[in-house]
C-alpha positions as CSV (number, residue, x, y, z in Angstrom):
1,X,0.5,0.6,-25.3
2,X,3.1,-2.0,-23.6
3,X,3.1,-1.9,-19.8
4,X,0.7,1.0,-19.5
5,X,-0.9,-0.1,-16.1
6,X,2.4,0.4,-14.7
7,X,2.1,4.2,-15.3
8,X,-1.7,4.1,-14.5
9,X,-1.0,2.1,-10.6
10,X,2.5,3.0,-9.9
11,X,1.4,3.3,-6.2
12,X,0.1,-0.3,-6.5
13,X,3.2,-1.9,-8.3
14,X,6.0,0.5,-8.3
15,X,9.2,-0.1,-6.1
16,X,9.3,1.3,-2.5
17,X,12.2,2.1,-0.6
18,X,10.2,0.9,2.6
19,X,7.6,-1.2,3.2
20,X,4.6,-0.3,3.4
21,X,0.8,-1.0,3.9
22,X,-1.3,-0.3,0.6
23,X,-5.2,0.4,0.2
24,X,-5.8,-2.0,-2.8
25,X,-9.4,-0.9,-4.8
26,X,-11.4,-4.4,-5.2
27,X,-10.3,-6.1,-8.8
28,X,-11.3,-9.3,-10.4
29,X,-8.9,-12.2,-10.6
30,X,-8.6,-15.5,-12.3
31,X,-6.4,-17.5,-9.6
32,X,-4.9,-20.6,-9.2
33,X,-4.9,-22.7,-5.6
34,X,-3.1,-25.7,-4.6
35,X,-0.5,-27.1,-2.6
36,X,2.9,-27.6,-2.8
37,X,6.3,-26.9,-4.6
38,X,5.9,-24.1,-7.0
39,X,8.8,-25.5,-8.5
40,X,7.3,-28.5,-9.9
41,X,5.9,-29.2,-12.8
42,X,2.2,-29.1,-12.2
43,X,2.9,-26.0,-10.9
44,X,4.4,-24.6,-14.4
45,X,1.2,-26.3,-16.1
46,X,-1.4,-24.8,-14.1
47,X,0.0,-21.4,-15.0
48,X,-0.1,-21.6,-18.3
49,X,-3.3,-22.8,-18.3
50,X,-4.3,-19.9,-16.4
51,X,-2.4,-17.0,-18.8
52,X,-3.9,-18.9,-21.7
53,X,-7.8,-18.7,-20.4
54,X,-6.5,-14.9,-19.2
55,X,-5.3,-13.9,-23.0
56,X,-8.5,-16.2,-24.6
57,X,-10.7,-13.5,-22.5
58,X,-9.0,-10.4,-23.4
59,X,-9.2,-11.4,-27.6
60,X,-12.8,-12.3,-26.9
61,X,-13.1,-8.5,-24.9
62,X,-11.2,-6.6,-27.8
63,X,-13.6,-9.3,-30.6
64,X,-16.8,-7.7,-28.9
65,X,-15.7,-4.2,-28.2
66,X,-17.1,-2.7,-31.5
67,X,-20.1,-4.0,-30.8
68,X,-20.1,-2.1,-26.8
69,X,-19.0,0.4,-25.8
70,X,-19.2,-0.8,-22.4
71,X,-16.2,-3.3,-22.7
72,X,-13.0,-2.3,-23.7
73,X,-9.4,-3.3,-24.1
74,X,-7.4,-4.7,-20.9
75,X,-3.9,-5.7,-20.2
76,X,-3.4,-9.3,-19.0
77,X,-1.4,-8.3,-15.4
78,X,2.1,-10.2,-14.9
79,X,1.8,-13.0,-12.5
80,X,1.6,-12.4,-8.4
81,X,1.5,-15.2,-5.7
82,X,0.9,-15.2,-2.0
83,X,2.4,-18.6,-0.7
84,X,2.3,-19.7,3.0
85,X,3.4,-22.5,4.8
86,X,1.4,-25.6,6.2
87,X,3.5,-25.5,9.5
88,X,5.1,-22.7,11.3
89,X,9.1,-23.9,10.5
90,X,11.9,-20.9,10.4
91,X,13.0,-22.1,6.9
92,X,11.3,-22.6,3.8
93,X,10.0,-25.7,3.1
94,X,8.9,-25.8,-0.7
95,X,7.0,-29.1,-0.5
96,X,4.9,-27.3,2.2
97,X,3.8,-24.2,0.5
């Protein structure tokens, strides 16, 4: 079913009218780190490295699930990032993300 984990962690993902601080349960993540612009084009690379490997792991889950019955489908979660800065400037600097 498209977009079921939105249903299943609306708390998690859905839109608040304030912000707010969230208790997050512990999850497994492929990530990407590096520095600078996300802009560029390494950037844009590294991701789709990253949702290829994510979607190569999910057909070899679903290949394997008749065999288990401990693994089972998943859905491939869009894209989240948490950027910072290398200095502490009161604009954005791209190049020093």
């Amino acid at each position: 079913m498209k977009h079921e984990w939105k249903k299943h962690e609306k708390e998690i993902y859905g839109v608040k009218a304030k912000p707010c601080v969230l208790d997050i349960p512990a999850q497994k993540y492929i990530i990407l780190s590096g520095r600078g612009n996300p802009n560029d084009e390494i950037f844009s690379d590294k991701v789709a490295a990253l949702f290829s490997m994510a979607y190569k792991i999910k057909m070899a889950y679903k290949a394997f699930a008749p065999k288990s019955n401990e693994i089972t489908d998943y859905t491939v979660y869009p894209l989240e990032g948490m950027w910072s800065m290398a200095s502490e400037k009161e604009y954005l600097v791209k190049e020093e993300l």
